[in-house]
N, C-alpha and C positions, 0 to 999 in steps of 0.2 A: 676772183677765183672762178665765178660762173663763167666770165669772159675769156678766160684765159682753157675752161672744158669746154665752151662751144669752139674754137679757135682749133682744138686737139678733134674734136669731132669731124670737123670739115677738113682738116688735113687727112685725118684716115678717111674717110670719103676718098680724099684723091687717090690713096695709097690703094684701096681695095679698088676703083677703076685702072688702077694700072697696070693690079694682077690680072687682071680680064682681060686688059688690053695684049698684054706680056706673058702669059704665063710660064714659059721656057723654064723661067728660073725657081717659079714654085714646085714645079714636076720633076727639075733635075734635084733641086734639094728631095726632093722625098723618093727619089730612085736612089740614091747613092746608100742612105741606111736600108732600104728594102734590098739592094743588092747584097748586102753584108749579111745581113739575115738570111738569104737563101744560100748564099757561099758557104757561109759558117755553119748552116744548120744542116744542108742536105750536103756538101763537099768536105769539109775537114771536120764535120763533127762525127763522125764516128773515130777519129785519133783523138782528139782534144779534148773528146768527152772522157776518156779513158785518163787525163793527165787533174782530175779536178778528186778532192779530198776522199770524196767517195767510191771513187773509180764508176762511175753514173756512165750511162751508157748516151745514146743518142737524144732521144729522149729529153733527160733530167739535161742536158748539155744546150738542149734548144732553152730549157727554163733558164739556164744560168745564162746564157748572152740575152736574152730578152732586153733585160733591166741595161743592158751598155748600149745596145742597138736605139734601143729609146732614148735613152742620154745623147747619141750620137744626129736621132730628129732634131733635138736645141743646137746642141753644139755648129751642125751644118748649116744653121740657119744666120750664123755671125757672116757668114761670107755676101749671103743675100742682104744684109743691115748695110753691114758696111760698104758694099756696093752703090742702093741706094742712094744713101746718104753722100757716097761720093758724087756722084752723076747729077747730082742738084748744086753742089757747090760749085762742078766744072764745068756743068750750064746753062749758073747766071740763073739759074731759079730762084737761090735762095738768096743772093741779091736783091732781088726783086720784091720777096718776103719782106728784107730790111727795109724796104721804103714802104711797106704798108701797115696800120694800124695791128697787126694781130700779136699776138704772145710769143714771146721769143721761143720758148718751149715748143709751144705749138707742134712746128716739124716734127721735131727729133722725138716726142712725145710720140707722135702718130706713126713714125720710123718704127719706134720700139715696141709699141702694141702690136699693131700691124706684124711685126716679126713673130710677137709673140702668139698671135694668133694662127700664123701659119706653121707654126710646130706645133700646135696642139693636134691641128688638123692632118697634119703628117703622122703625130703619135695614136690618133682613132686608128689610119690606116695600118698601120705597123701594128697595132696591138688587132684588128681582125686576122689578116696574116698569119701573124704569130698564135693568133688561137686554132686557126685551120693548120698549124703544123707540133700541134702537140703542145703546144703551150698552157701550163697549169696554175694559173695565180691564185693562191688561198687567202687573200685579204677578203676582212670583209667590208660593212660600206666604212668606219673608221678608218679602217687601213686603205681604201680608196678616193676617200677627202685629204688624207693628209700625203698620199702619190697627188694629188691636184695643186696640194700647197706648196709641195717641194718642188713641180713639176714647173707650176709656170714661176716661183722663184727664180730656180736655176736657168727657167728662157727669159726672164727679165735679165739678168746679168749678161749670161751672152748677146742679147739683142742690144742694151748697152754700151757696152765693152765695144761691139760690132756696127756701132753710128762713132761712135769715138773714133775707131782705127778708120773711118771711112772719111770722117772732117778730117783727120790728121795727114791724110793721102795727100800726094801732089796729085794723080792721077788716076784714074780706075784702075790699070793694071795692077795698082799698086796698093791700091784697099785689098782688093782681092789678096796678095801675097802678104800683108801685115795678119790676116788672121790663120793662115797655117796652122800657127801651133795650137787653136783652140781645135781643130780639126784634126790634128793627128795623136794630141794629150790622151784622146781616150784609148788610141790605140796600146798606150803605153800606161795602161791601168789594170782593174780587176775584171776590163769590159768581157775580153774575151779568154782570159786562162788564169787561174789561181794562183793568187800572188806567191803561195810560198814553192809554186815549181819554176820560180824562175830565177837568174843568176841572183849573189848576194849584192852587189853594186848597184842593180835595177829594181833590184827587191826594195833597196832603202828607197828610192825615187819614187817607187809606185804608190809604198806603204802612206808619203809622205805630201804628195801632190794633191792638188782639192778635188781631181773628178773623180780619184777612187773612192772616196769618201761619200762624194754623193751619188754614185753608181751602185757603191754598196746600202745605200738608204734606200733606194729605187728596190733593190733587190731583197731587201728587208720586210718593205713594207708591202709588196705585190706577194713575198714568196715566205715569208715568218722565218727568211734567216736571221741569225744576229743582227743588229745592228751596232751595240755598244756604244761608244760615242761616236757614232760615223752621223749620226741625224743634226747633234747639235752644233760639230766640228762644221760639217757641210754645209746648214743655215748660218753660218758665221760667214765663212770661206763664202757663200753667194751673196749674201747680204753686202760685206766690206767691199767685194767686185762691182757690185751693183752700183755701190756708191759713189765709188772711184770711176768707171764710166759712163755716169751721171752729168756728175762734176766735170771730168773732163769735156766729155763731149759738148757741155754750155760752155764752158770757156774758148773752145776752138772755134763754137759757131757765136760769139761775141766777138772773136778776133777781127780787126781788121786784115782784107787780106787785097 
């Protein structure tokens, strides 16, 4: 075990020289939710805010996408996983790995941290932003540990999920398009408009999808809306994803290829 955590440590070692070396891909993952946040909050939030239960003005509309915009820090960061992890298999890195004594894990271990460290650091920024634009969260530090617990949960599964579709690529181009629908799922959630003003067919879709559930936990525990069972439904739904591109992702990097 000791051998198999130093092994994960020198790989993220590589992975955090690489952000240094590269960082293109760290700053465009964290412009794309900072862009949603300012679109949404100073351009269509004075209509949108008017369409949410309360009839909440500008304002109360920035606090309600808060909680999707930060969902969407994890979410955007499956494209940077799975890239990665492409780009080492198509060149001949991780080849290279399999002929040296270290932990099969290792990589895809340090892939997944490494991701999940670089959406936390996108969600500090996002959440300074969003305080400089009226943003109110009434958690206190309880409700602030368990926004950490759920937080880097949910970037464990997508950064998962996001080495898996990137071993399973023929190509990089094609990592990249394998995770789409982790990047457009939120659009089509509680992220940015209240589920019950939207059609009845989408209604059941949104109600029923696992990032509403854990966008509504986000926004539960920062803001002391309901939650209901959207906390435990949402640690199930992240946890079983987790698992699943866990597994996966060691099986494709045992494959012969």
């Amino acid at each position: 075990m000791s051998h198999a955590i130093a092994d994960a440590r020198t790989m993220l070692r590589r992975q955090y020289k690489h952000d240094l070396r590269y960082p293109a891909g760290t700053v465009s993952a964290l412009l794309m939710p900072l862009a949603f946040l300012l679109l949404f909050g100073y351009v269509f939030g004075g209509q949108m805010g008017l369409g949410l239960p309360a009839g909440a003005g500008n304002t109360d509309y920035v606090d309600y996408i808060v909680p999707g915009v930060l969902f969407m820090c994890i979410s955007g960061g499956a494209s940077q996983a799975a890239l990665g992890a492409a780009m080492d298999m198509t060149e001949g890195i991780i080849a290279r790995f399999r002929t040296m004594p270290i932990s099969r894990g290792a990589v895809l271990t340090a892939h997944a941290v490494a991701n999940v460290l670089r959406g936390l650091a996108a969600i500090v920024v996002i959440l300074g932003v969003a305080l400089l634009m009226g943003f109110s969260p009434s958690a206190g530090i309880g409700g602030w540990l368990a926004f950490l617990g759920v937080i880097v949960l949910y970037a464990l599964m997508i950064s998962w999920l996001g080495v898996a579709f990137g071993l399973s690529a023929k190509n990089v181009e094609g990592a990249n398009a394998k995770t789409l629908p982790l990047l457009f799922l939120p659009f089509i959630s509680s992220a940015f408009v209240s589920v019950g003003s939207t059609a009845p067919g989408v209604r059941w879709f949104i109600e029923y999808q696992p990032f509403t559930a854990m966008i509504d936990t986000i926004r539960g525990l920062l803001l002391g809306t309901p939650i209901g069972a959207s906390l435990i439904v949402s640690v199930l739904w992240a946890a079983g994803f987790t698992l699943i591109g866990y597994f996966w992702a060691l099986k494709l990097y045992n494959r012969d290829r």
